[in-house]
N, C-alpha and C positions, 0 to 999 in steps of 0.2 A: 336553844343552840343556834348557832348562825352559821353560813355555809364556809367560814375556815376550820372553826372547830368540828365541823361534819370531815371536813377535807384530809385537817392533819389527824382525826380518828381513821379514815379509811386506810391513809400512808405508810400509818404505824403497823398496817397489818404485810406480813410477808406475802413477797409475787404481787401486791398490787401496783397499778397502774391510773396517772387518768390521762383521758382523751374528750376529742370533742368530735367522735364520727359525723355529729347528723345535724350539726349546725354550734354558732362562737354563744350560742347561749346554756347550750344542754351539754353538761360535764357528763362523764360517764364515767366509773369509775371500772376497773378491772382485774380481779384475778386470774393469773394467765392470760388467757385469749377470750373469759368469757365473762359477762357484763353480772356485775354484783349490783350498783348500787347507782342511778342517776338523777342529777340536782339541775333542775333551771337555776340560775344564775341570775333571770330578769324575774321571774314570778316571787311576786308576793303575798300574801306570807309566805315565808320558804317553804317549798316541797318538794321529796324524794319518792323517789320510787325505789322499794326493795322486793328481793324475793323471800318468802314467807311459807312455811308450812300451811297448807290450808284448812286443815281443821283449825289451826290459831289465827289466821288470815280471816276466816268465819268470827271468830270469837272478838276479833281486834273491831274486828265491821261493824259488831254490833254494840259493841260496848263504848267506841267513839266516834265520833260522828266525821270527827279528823282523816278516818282510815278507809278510804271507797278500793274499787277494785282499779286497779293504774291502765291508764287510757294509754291504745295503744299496744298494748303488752299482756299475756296469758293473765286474764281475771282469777284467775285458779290460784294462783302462783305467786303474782306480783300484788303486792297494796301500791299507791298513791297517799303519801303520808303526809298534810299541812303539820308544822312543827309546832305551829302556833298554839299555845296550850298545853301541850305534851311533856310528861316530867322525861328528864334527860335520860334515868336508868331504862324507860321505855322503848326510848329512842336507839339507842347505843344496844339493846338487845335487840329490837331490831334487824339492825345492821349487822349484829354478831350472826343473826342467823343466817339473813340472806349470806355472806362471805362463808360462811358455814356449807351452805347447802350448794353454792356455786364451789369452793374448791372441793366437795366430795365426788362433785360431776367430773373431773378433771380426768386426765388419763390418768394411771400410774406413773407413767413419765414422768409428764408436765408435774404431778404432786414432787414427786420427788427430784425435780428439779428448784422447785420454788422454795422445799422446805431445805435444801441443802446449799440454798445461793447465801 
């Protein structure tokens, strides 16, 4: 995958957002107000950082070598993912979860303002 089909997957999901808080290289991607999913822009091979259950965050670490704990950001939580290598349904699952587990954190509110825009 390369970083527009990462970009226009993230887009397609309701209440997302991107921005570039912490510099013109690090995209960030957002549901609501709270950060799902971030791509460097300059790094190569591409890589993202998502948030991950961590018993499967454990299981992803060991099984490829692609998947460390994301620098920077809760090791528990977050992988750092090189796509390099990686089959897409991996990828895309992924991502479904971290957006998953960041809009479950949301208020009541904010959900249901996302899911009714």
């Amino acid at each position: 995958m390369d970083a527009n089909e990462i970009l226009d997957y993230c887009l397609s999901k309701k209440g997302v957002t991107e921005t570039f808080p912490f510099d013109q290289e690090t995209l960030v991607m957002k549901v609501g107000t709270k950060m799902f999913l971030l791509m460097s822009l300059k790094r190569q091979p591409l890589t993202i950082a998502v948030k991950n259950d961590p018993e499967w965050s454990l299981e992803l670490r060991e099984q490829y070598p692609q998947i460390t704990g994301a620098f920077h950001m809760n090791k528990t939580h977050w992988n750092s993912v090189s796509l390099d290598g990686l089959r897409k349904d991996l990828i895309l699952k992924m991502i479904d979860q971290s957006y998953d587990l960041v809009f479950k954190s949301l208020t009541k509110k904010a959900k249901e303002e996302i899911l009714n825009d």
